[in-house]
N, CA, C and O atoms as a printed pandas DataFrame, in Angstrom:
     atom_number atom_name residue_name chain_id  residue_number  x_coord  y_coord  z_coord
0              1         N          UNK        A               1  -17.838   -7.256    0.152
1              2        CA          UNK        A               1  -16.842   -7.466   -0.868
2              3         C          UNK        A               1  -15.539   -7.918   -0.191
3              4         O          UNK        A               1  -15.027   -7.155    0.628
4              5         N          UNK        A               2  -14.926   -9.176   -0.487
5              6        CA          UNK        A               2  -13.630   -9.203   -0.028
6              7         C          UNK        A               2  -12.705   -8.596   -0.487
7              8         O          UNK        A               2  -12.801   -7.923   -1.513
8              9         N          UNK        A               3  -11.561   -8.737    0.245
9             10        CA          UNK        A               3  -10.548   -7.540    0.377
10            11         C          UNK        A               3   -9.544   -7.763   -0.890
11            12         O          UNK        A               3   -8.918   -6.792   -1.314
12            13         N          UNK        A               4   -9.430   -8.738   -1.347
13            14        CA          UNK        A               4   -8.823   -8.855   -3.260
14            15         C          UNK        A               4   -9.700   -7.893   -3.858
15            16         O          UNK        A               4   -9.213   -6.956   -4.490
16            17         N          UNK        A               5  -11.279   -8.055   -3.693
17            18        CA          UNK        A               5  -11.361   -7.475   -4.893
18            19         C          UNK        A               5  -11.535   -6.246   -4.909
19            20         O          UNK        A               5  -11.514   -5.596   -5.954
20            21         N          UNK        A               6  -11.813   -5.541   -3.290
21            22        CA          UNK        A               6  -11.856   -4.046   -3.077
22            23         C          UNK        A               6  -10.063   -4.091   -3.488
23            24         O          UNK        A               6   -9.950   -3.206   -4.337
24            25         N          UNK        A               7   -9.402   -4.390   -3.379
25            26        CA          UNK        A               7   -7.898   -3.945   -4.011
26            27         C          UNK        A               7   -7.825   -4.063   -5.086
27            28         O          UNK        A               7   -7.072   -3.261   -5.639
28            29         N          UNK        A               8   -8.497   -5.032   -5.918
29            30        CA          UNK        A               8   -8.575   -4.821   -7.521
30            31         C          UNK        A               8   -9.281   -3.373   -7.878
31            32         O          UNK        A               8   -8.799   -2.605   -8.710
32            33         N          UNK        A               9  -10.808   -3.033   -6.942
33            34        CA          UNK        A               9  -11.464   -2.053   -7.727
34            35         C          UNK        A               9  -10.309   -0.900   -7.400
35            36         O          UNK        A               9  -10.116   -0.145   -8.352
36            37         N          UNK        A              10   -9.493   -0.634   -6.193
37            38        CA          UNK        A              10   -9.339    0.269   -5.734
38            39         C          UNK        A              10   -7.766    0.593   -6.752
39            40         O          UNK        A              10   -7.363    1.750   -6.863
40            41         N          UNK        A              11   -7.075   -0.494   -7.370
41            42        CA          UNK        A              11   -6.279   -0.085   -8.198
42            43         C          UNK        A              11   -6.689    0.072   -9.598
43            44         O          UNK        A              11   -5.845    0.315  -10.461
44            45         N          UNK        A              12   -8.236   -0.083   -9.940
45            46        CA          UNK        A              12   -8.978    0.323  -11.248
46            47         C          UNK        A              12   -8.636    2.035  -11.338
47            48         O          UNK        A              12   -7.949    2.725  -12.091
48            49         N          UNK        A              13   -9.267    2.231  -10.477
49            50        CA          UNK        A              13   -9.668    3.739  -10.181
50            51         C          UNK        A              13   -8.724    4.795  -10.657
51            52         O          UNK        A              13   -7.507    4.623  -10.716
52            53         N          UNK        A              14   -9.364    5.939  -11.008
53            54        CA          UNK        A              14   -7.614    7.049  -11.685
54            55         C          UNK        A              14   -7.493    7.469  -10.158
55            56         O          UNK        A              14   -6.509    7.074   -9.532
56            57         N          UNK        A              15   -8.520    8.306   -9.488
57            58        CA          UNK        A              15   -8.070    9.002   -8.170
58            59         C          UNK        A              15   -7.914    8.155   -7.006
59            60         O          UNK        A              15   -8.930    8.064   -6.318
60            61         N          UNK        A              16   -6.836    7.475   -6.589
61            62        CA          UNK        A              16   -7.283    6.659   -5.709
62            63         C          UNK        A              16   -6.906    7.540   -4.022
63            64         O          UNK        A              16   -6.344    8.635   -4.000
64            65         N          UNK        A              17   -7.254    6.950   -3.003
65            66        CA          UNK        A              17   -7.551    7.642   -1.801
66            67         C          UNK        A              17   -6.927    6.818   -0.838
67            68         O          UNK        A              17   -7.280    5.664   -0.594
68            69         N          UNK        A              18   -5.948    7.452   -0.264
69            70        CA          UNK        A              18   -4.837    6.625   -0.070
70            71         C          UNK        A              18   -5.174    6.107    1.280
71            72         O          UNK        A              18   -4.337    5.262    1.595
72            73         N          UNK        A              19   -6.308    6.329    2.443
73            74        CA          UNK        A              19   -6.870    5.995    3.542
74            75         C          UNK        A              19   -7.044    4.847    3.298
75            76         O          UNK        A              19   -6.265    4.001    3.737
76            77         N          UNK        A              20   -8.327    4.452    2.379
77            78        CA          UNK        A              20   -8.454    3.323    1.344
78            79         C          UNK        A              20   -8.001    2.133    1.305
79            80         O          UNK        A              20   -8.265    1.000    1.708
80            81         N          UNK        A              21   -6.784    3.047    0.343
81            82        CA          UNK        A              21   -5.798    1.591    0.117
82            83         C          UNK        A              21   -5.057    1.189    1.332
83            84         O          UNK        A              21   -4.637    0.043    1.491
84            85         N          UNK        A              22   -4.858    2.412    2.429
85            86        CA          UNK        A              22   -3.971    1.027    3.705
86            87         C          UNK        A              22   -5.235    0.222    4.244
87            88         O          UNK        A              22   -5.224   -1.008    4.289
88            89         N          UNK        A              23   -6.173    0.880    4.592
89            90        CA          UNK        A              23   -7.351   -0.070    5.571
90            91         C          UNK        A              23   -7.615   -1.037    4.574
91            92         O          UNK        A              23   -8.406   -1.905    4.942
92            93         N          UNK        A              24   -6.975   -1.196    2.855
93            94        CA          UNK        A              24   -7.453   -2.639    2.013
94            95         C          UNK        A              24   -6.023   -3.420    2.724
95            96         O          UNK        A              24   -6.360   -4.583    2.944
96            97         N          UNK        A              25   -5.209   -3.301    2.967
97            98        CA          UNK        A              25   -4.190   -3.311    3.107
98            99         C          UNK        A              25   -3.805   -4.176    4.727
99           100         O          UNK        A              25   -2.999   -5.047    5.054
100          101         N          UNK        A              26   -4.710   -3.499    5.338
101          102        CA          UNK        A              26   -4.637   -3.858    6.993
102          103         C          UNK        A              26   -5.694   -5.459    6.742
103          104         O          UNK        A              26   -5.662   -6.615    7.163
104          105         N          UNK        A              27   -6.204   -4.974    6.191
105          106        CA          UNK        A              27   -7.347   -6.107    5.829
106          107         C          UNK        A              27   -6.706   -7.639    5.504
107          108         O          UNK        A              27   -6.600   -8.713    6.096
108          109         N          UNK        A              28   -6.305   -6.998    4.039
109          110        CA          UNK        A              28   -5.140   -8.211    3.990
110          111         C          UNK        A              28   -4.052   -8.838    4.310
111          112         O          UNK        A              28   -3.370   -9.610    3.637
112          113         N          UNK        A              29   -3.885   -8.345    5.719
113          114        CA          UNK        A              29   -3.061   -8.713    6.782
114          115         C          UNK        A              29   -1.718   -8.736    6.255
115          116         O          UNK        A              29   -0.944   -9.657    6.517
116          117         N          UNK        A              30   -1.318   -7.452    5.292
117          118        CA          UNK        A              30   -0.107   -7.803    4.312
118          119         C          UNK        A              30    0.778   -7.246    6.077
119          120         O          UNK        A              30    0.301   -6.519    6.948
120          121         N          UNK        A              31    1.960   -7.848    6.049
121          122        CA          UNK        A              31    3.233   -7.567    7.000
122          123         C          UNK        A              31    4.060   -6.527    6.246
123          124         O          UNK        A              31    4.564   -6.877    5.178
124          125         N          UNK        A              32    4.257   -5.240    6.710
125          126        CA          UNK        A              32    5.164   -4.877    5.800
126          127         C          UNK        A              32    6.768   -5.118    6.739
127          128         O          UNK        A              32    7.893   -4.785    6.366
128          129         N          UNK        A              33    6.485   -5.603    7.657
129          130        CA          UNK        A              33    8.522   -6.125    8.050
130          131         C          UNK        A              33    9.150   -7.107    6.955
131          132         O          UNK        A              33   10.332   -7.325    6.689
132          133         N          UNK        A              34    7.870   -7.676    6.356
133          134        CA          UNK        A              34    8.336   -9.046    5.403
134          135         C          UNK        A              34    8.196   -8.792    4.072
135          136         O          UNK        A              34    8.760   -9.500    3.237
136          137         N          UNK        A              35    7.203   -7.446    3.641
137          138        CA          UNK        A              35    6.871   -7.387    2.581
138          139         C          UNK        A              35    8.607   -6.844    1.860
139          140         O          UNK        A              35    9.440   -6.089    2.360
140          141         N          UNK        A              36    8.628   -7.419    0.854
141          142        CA          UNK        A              36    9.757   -6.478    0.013
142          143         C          UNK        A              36    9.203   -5.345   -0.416
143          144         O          UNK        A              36   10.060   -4.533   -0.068
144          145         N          UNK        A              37    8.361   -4.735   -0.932
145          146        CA          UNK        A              37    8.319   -3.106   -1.293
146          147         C          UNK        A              37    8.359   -2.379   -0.179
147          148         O          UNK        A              37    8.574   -1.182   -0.371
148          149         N          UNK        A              38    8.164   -2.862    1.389
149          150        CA          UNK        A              38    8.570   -2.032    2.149
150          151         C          UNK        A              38   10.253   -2.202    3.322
151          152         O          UNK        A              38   10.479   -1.710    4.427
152          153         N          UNK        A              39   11.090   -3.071    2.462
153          154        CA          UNK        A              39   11.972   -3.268    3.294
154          155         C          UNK        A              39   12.910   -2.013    2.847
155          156         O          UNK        A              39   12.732   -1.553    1.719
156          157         N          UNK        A              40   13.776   -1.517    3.585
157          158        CA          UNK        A              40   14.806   -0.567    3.382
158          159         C          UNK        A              40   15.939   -0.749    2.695
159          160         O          UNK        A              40   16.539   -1.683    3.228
160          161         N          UNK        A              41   16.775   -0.159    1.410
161          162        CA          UNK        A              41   18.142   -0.287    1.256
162          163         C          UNK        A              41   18.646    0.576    0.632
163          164         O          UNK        A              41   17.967    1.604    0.610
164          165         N          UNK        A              42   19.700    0.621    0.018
165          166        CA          UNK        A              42   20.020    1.799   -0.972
166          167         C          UNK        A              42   18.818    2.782   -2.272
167          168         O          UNK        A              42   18.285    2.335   -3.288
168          169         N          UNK        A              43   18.781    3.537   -1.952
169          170        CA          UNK        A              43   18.093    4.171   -3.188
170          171         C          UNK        A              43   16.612    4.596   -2.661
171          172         O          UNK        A              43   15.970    5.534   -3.133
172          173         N          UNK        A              44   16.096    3.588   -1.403
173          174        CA          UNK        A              44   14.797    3.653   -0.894
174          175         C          UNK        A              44   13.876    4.896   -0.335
175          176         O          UNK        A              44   12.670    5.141   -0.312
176          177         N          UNK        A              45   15.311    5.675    0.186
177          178        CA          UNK        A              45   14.576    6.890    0.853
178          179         C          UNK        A              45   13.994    7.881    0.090
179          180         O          UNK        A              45   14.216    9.004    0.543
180          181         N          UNK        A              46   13.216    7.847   -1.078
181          182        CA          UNK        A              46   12.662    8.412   -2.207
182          183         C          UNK        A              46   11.357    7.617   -1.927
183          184         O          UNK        A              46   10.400    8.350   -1.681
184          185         N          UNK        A              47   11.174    6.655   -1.913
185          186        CA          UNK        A              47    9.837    6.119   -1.777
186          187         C          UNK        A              47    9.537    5.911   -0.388
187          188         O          UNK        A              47    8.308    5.891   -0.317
188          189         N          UNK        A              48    9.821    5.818    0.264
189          190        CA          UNK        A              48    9.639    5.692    1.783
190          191         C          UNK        A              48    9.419    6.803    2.022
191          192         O          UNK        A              48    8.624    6.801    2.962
192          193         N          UNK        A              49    9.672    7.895    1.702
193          194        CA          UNK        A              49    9.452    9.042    2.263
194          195         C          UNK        A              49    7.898    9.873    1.653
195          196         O          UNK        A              49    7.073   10.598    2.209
196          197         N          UNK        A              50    8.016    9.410    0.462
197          198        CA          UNK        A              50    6.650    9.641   -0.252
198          199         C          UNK        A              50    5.644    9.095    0.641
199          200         O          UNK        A              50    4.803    9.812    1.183
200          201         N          UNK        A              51    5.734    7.482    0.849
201          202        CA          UNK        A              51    5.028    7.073    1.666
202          203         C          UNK        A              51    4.900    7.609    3.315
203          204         O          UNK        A              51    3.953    7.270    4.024
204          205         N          UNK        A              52    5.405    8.012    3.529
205          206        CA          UNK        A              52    5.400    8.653    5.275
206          207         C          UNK        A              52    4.870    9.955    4.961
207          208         O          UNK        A              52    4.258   10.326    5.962
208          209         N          UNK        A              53    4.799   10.955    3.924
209          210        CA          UNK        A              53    4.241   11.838    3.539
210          211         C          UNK        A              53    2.569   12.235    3.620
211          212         O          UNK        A              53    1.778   13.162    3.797
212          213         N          UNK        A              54    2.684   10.843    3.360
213          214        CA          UNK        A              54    0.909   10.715    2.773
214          215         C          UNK        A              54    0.299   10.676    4.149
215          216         O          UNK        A              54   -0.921   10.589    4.282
């Protein structure tokens, strides 16, 4: 299965498994230095931190 559509099934899903979604993630060679949902600025350290949590 390519890696779109394991990220489509994997955002179908109610429980999703968050191992999962980065190795769909690594797959799709997303950059997060470039991505905007992971760049830093005001207000961010609420979700960034969720994310470093996991």
């Amino acid at each position: 299965m390519k890696p779109n559509q394991r990220l489509a099934n994997w955002l179908a899903t109610k429980n999703k498994d968050y191992k999962q979604g980065v190795d769909i993630l690594i797959d799709l060679e997303i950059d997060s230095d470039k991505n905007q949902f992971f760049l830093k600025g005001p207000g961010d350290k609420l979700h960034m931190g969720m994310l470093f949590r996991q």
